[in-house]
C-alpha positions in Angstrom: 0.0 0.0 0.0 1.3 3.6 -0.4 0.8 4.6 2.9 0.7 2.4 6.2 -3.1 3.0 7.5 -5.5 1.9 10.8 -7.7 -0.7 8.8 -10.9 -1.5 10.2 -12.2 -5.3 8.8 -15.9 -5.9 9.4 -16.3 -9.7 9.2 -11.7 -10.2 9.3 -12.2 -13.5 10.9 -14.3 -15.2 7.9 -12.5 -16.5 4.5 -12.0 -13.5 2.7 -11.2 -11.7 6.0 -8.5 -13.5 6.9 -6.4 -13.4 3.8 -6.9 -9.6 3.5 -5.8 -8.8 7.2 -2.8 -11.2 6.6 -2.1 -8.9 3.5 -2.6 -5.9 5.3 -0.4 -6.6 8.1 2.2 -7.7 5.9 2.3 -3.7 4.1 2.8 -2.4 7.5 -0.9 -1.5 8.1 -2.7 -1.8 11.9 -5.2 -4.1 11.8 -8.8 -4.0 13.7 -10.7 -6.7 12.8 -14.8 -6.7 14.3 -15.9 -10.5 14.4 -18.6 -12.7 15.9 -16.3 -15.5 16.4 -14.5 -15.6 20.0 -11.5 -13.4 19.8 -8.6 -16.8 20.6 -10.4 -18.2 17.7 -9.6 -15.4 15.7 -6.6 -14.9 16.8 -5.2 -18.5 16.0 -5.7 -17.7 12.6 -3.0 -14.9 12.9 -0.5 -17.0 15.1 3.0 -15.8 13.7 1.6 -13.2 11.4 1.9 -9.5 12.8 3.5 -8.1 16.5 0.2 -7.6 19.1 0.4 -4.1 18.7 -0.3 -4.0 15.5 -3.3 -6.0 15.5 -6.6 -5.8 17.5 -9.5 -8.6 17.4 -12.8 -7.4 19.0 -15.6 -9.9 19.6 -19.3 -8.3 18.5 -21.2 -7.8 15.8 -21.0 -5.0 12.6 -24.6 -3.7 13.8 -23.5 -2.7 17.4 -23.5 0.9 17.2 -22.4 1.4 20.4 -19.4 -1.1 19.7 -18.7 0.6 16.2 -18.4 4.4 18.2 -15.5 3.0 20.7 -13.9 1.4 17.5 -14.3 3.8 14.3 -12.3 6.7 16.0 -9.2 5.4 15.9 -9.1 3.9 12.5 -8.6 5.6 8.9 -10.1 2.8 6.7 -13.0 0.1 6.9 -13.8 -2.8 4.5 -17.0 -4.3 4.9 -17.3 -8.1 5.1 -19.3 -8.6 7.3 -22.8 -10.4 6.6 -24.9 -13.4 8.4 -26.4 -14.7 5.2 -26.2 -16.6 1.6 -28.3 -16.1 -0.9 -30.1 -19.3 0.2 -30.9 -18.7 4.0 -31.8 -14.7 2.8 -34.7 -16.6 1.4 -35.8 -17.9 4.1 -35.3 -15.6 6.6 -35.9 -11.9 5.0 -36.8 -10.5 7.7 -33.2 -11.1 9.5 -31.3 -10.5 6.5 -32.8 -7.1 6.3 -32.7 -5.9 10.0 -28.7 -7.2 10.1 -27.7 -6.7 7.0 -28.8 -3.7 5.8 -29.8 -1.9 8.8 -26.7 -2.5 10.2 -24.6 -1.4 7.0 -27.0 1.8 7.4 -25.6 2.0 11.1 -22.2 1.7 10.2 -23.1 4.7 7.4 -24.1 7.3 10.0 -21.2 5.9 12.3 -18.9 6.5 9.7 -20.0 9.9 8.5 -19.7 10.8 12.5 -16.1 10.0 12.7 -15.2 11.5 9.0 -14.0 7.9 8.1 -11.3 8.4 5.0 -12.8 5.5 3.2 -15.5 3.0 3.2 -14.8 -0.4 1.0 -17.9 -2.3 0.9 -18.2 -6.2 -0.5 -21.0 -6.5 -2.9 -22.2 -9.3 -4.8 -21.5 -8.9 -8.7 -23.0 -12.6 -8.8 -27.0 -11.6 -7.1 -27.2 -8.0 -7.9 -27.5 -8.0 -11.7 -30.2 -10.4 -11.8 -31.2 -12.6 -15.2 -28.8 -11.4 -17.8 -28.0 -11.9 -21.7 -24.7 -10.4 -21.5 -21.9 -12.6 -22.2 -19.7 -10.4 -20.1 -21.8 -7.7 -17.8 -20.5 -4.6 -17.2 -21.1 -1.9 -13.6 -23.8 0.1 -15.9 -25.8 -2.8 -16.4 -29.6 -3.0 -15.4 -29.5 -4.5 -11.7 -32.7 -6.9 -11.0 -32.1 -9.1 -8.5 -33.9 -12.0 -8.2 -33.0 -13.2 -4.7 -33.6 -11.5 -1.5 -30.0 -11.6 -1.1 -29.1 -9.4 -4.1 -32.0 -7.2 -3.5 -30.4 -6.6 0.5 -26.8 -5.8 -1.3 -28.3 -4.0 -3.9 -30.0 -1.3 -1.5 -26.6 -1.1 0.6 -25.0 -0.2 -2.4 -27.6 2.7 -2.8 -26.7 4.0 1.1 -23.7 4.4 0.0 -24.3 6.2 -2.7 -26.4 8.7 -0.5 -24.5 9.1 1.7 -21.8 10.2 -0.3 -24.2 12.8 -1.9 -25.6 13.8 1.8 -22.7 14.0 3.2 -19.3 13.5 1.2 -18.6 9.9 2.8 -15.8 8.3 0.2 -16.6 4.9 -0.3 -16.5 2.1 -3.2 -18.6 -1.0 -3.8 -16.5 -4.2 -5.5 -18.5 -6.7 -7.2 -17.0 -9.7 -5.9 -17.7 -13.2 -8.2 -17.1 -16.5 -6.7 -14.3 -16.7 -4.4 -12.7 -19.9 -3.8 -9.8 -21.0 -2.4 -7.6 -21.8 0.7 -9.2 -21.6 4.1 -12.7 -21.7 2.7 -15.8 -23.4 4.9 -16.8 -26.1 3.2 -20.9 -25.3 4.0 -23.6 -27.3 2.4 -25.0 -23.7 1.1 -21.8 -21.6 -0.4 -18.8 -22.2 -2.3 -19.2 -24.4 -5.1 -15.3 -26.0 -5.6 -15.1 -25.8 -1.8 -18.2 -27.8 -1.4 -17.5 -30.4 -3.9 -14.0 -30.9 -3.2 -15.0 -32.1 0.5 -17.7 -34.2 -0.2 -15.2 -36.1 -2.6 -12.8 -36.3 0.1 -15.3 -38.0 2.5 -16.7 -40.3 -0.5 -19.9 -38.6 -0.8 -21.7 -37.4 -4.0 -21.9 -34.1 -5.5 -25.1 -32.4 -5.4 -25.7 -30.0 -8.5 -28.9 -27.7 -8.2 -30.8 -28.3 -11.9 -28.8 -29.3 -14.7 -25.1 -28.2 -14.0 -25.4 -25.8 -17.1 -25.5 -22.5 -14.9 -22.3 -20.7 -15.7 -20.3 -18.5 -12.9 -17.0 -16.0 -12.7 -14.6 -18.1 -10.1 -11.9 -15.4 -8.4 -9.1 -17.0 -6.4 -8.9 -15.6 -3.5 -5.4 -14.1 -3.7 -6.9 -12.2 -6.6 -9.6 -10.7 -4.3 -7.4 -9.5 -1.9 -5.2 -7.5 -4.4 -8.2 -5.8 -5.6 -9.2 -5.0 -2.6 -6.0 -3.7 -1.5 -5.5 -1.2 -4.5 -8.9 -0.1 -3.6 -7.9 1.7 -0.6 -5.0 3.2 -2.5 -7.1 4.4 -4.9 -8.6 8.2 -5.3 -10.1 8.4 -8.5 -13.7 8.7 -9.4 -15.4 5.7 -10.0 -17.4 4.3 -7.3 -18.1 0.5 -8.2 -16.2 -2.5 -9.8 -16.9 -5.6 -10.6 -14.3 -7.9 -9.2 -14.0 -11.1 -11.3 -12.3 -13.3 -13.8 -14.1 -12.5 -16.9 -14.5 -16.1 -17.3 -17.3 -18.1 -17.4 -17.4 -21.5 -16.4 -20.6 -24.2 -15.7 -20.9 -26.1 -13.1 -20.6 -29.3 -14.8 -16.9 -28.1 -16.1 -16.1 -27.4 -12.4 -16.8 -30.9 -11.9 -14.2 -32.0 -14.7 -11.9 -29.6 -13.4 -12.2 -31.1 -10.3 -12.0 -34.6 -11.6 -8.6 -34.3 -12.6 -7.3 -33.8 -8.8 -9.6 -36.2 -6.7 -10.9 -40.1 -7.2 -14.0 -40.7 -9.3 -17.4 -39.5 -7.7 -20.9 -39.6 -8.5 -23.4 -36.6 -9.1 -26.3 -36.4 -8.1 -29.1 -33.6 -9.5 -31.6 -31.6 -7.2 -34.2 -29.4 -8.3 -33.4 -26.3 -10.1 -33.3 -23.2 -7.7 -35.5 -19.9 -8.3 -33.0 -17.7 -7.4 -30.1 -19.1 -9.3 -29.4 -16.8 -12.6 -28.5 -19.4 -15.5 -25.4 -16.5 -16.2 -23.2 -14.7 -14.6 -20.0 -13.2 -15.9 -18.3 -9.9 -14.9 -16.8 -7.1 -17.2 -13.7 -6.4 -15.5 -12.6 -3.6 -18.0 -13.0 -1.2 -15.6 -10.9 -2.4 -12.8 -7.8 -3.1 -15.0 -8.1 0.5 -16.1 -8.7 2.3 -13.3 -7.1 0.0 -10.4 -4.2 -1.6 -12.5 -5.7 -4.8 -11.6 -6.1 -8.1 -13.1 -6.8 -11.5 -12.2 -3.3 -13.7 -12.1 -4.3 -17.0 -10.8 -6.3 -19.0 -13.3 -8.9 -21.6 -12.7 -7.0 -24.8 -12.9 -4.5 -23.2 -10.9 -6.9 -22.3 -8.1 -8.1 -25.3 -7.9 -5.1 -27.4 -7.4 -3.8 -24.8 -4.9 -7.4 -25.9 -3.3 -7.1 -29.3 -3.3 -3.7 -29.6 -2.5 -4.4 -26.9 0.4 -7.5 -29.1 1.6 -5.7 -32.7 1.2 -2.6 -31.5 3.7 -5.7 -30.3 5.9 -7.4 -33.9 6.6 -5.9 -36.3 3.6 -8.1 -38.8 2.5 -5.9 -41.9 2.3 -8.2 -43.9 3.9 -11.2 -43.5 1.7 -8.4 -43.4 -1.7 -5.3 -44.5 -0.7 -3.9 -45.3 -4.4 -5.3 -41.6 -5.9 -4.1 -40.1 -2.8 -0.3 -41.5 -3.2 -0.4 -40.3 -6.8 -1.4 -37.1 -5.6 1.4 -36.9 -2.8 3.9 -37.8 -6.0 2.7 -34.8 -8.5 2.3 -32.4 -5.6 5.9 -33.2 -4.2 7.1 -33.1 -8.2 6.2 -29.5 -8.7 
């Protein structure tokens, strides 16, 4: 980063938390990192990473103004992570995902403008917000109409932002994140595609595809994501959103290939096709490489054997494959 800054990381202790606090801390930045996981927890995942003055964990949630007024003061930054939903459990609970979610991105607004915060980064969804689309690559001025209640939540955040910078002169910028994958991923039953698949393989399960597996998505490894987000703080031009993504579109079913080449044979299995799944989504990233200098550098297939490789050293599966597993130990250990 240019300039060493007091970063404030709403959600730090999650997937795409922890990687960007682990980059931060490495450019010489102090960390505060806001997380509903115990703070030990947290901390565990920065064992060796940064001295203890240079990085805070606080235990609570992003919608606890009274927590975000002892925090905001002291820090120069914030990137918004933070979130207690998918696009699946928004569904069912829209009530929740609006009172939390965007209330409490509302909350953290007026907190922000308050303490004359330098700059907001805020975490949007390039994958819900959009909506049904044509486009074989879609760009920021698209039409956005979600159709989950998901997109619509991170759809009307993105609009507070945009207010408040008109209200009140609040600098902040919206990244369009598509799929992230990669190390240190939860492999939940609801998010996360290649993380998903990959450990039901491991334990000799089948994967489950929603509808036919022809739905096509932009995969981002996660290094990617955190470079993008990092040369959004350094930058001060004036575009507000980006979409964050590979610019590459790739089904389901040819994650499953992908995938194929890495772990033993498995079976799929096919579930009902979901409303709220768009058949397309792929992000025009034009505007990021211009204005940001950024670009994707990790491909695909290089993700995903980082991935697998990455989840294998976590619990290996010799047990359920021990002959694929011993080929795997031999190309791994040939690289």
């Amino acid at each position: 980063m240019d300039h060493p800054q007091h970063c404030l990381v709403l959600g730090g202790g999650g997937f795409i938390g922890t990687h960007l606090v682990k980059a931060l801390l490495s450019h010489g930045n102090v960390v505060t990192v806001l997380s509903r996981s115990p703070v030990e927890q947290v901390r565990r995942r920065f064992a060796d990473t940064a001295p203890s003055d240079q990085l805070k964990i606080v235990q609570g949630s992003f919608d606890d103004e009274c927590l975000l007024e002892s925090i905001l003061p002291i820090c120069s930054s914030c990137i918004h992570l933070a979130g207690t939903m998918v696009p699946a459990a928004s569904i069912e609970d829209k009530i929740a995902d609006i009172q939390v979610n965007l209330a409490g991105t509302v909350r953290l607004l007026e907190a922000a403008r308050r303490h004359s915060l330098s700059k907001l980064v805020y975490i949007s969804s390039g994958g819900t917000v959009y909506g049904q689309s044509d486009a074989d690559c879609i760009p920021e001025d698209h039409p956005t109409d979600p159709i989950s209640a998901y997109g619509i939540t991170k759809l009307a955040a993105e609009k507070y932002l945009r207010l408040f910078h008109r209200l009140h002169g609040l600098p902040s910028i919206t990244l369009r994140l598509a799929n992230p994958f990669g190390p240190g991923q939860a492999e939940k039953e609801i998010q996360g595609a290649i993380a998903v698949f990959v450990e039901r393989i491991i334990q000799g399960k089948p994967i489950e595809i929603w509808g036919d597996g022809n739905i096509v998505r932009d995969y981002l490894f996660i290094d990617d994501v955190v470079d993008a987000i990092i040369r959004t703080l350094n930058y001060s031009g004036m575009e507000t959103i980006f979409n964050i993504g590979s610019g590459q579109g790739t089904s389901i079913n040819e994650i499953c290939a992908r995938i194929a080449h890495h772990l033993a044979p498995f079976e799929i299995h096919h579930k009902p096709t979901r409303s709220f799944d768009v058949s397309r989504n792929v992000l025009d990233i034009s505007r990021a490489e211009a204005h940001l200098g950024w670009r994707p550098r990790i491909s695909l297939d290089e993700g995903i054997s980082r991935y697998v490789a990455w989840r294998l050293a976590q619990r290996p599966y010799q047990a359920i494959h021990p002959k694929k597993a011993q080929e795997l130990a031999v190309s791994v250990c040939g690289k």
